[in-house]
N, C-alpha and C positions, 0 to 999 in steps of 0.2 A: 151216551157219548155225545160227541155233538152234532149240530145240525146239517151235516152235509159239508161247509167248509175244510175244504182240508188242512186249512192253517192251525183253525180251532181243534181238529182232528189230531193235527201234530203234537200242539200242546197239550193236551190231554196224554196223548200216548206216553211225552216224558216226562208229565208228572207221575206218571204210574210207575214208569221204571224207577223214579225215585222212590215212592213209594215202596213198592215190591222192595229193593237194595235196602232201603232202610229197615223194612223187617224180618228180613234174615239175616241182619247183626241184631237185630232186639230178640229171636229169636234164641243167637247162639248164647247171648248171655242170659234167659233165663234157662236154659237146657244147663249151661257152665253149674249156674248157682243151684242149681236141685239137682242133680250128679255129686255136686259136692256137696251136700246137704247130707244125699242117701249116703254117701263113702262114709262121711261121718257118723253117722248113725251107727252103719254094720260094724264101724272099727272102734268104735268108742270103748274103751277100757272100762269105765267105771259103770257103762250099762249093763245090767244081765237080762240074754232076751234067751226067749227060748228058741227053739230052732224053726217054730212055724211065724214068728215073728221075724226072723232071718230070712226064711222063704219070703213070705209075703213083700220086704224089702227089695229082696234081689228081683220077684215078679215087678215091683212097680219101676226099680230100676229100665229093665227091659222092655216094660210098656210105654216106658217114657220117650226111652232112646226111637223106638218104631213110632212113635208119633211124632216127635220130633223130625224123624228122618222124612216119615211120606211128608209130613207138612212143607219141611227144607225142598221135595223133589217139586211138591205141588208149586212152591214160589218160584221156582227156579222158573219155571215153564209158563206160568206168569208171565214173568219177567222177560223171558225168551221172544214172547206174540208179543208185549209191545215194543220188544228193541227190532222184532222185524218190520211189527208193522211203520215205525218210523220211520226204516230205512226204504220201506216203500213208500210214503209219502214222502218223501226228500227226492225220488228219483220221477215224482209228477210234477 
């Protein structure tokens, strides 16, 4: 962080929330395109899979979705400590 300055402290803290905001939209679109990726896959017509290949599918679907998700909860809370802590430098 920075040196003690709280100005410098300040700015730092909103470049983070920018930061953080910006990558839970980069997040949601590579989660969009590899969801759509695996739909495609499982429903494809002209593929023939067998059914542990289906399995396996539908498994990385759902490992996806829960990493996706803690990772979403992790930034969010990120995001959260430095929009507070700005709003407590703003009020020194």
């Amino acid at each position: 962080m920075s040196s003690g300055n709280p100005k410098d402290e300040y700015l730092d803290a909103s470049a983070n929330q920018r930061q953080f905001q910006t990558i839970r939209f980069a997040q949601l679109t590579v989660y969009l395109a590899l969801t759509g990726f695996l739909i495609n896959l499982l429903f494809a017509e002209a593929t023939a899979m067998t059914p542990l290949v289906r399995i396996l599918l539908k498994s990385a679907g759902l490992a996806s979705t829960l990493l996706f998700w803690v990772h979403q909860v992790r930034t969010e809370q990120f995001w959260t400590h430095f929009v507070k802590r700005a709003a407590e430098l703003e009020e020194e």
